[in-house]
DRENDO-1510 file (C-alpha; in Angstrom, 1 decimal, always signed):
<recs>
REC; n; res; u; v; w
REC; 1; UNK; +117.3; +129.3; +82.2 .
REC; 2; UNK; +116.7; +125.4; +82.3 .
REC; 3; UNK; +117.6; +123.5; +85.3 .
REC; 4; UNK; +118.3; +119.4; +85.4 .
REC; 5; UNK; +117.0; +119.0; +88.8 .
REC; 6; UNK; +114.0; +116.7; +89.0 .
REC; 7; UNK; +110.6; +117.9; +90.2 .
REC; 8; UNK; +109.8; +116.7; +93.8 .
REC; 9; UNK; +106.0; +116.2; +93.3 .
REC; 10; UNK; +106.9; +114.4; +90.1 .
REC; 11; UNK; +109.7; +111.9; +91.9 .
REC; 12; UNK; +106.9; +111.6; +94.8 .
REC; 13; UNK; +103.9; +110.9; +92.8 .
REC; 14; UNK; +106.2; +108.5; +90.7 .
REC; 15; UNK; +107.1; +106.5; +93.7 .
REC; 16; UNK; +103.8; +106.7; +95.3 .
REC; 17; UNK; +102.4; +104.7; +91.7 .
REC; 18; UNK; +105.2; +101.8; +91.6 .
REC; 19; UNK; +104.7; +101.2; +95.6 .
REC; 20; UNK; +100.7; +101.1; +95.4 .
REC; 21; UNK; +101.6; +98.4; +91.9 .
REC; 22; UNK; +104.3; +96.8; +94.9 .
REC; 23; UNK; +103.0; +97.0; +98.1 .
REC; 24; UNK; +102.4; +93.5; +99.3 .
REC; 25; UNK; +102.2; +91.7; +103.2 .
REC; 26; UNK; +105.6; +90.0; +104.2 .
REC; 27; UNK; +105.6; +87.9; +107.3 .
REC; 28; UNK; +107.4; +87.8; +109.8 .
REC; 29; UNK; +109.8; +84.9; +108.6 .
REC; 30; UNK; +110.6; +87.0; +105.3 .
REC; 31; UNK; +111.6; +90.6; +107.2 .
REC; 32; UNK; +113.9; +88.1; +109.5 .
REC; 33; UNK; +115.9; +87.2; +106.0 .
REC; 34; UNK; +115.1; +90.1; +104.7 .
REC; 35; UNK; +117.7; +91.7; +107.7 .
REC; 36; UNK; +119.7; +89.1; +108.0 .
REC; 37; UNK; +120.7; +89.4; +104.1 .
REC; 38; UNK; +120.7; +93.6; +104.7 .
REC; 39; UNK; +122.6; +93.8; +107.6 .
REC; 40; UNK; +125.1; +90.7; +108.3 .
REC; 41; UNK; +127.3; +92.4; +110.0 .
REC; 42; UNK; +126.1; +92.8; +114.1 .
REC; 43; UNK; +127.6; +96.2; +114.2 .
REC; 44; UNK; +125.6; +97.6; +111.8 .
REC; 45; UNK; +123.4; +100.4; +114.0 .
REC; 46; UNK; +120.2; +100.0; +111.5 .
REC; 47; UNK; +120.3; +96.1; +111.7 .
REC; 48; UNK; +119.2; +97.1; +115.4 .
REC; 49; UNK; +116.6; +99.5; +114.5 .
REC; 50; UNK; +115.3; +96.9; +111.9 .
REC; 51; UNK; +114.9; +93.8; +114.3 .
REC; 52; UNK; +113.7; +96.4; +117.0 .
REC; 53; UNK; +110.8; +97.0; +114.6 .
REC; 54; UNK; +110.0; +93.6; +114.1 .
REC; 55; UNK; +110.4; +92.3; +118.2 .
REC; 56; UNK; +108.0; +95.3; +119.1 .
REC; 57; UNK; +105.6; +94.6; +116.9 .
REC; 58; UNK; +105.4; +90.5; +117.2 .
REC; 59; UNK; +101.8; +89.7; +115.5 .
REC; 60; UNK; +101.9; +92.4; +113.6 .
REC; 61; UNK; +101.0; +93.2; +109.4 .
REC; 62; UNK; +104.0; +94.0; +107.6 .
REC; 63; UNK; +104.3; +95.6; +104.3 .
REC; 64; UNK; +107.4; +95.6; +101.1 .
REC; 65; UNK; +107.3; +97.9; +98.0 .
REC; 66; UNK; +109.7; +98.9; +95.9 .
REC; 67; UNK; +110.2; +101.8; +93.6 .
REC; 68; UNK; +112.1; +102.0; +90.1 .
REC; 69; UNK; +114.8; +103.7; +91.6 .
REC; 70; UNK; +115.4; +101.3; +93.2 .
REC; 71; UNK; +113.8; +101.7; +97.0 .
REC; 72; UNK; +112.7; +99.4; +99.3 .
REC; 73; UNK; +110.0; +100.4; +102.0 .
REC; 74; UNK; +108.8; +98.6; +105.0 .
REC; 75; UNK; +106.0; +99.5; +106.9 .
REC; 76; UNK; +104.1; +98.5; +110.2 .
REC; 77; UNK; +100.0; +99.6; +109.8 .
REC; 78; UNK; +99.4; +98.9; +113.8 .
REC; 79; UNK; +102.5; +101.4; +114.9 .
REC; 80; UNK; +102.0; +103.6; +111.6 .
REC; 81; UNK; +106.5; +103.2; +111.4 .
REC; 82; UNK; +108.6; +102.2; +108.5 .
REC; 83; UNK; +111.6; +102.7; +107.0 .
REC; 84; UNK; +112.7; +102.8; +103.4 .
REC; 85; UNK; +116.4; +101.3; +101.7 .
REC; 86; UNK; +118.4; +101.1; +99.3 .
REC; 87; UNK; +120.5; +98.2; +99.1 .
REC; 88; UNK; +123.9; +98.5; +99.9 .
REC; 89; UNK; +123.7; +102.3; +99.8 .
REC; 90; UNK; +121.5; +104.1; +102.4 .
REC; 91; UNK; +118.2; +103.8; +104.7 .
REC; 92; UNK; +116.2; +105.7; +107.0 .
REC; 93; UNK; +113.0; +106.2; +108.8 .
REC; 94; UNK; +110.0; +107.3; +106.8 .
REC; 95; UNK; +109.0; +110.6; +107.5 .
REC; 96; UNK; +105.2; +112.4; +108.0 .
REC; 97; UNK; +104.3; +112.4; +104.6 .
REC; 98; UNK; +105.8; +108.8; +103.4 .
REC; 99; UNK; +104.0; +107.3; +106.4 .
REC; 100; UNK; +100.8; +109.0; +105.5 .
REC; 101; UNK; +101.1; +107.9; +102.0 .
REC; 102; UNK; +101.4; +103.9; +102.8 .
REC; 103; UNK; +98.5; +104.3; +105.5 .
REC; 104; UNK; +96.4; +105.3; +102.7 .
REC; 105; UNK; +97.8; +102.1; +100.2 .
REC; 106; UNK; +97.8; +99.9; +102.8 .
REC; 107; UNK; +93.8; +101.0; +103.7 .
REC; 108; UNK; +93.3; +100.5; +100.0 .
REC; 109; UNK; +94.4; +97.2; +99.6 .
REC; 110; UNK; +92.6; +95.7; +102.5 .
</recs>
């Protein structure tokens, strides 16, 4: 019996090979557009979450990758917290294993 369903190992290690080719600092300035153009409505309850990230962390190292399908992932090294998206579709925090992942790229790359 053949299924469709894609393999999860193969989806993660996929993604885990177009962030490490991505994954680049974005300042402060940038993740402030960055929300503004995600979120331009005030009511929207991840545009909080998103600037509550950034206040928290002022002085902080921000990261951005994106994946072919196509996600977005931002991600603060100092308070080990991101959260990925997908433009005009969906977001969410990144879990144990995402978060472990970019701790690793992000050690690599400095």
């Amino acid at each position: 019996m053949s299924t469709d369903l894609p393999n999860p190992d193969e989806i993660t290690q996929t993604r885990r090979e177009a962030i490490a080719d991505t994954i680049h600092p974005i300042s402060a300035e940038q993740m402030r557009e960055l929300g503004n153009a995600l979120f331009p409505t005030l009511d929207n309850p991840w545009r909080e979450k998103f600037f509550a990230l950034l206040d928290e962390n002022p002085g902080a190292t921000f990261h951005h990758a994106t994946t072919d399908d196509p996600i977005h992932i931002l991600y603060c090294d100092a308070q080990n917290r991101g959260m990925w998206f997908t433009p005009g579709s969906g977001m969410g925090p990144l879990q144990p294993k995402g978060l472990a992942i970019l701790k690793e790229l992000v050690g690599k790359k400095s």
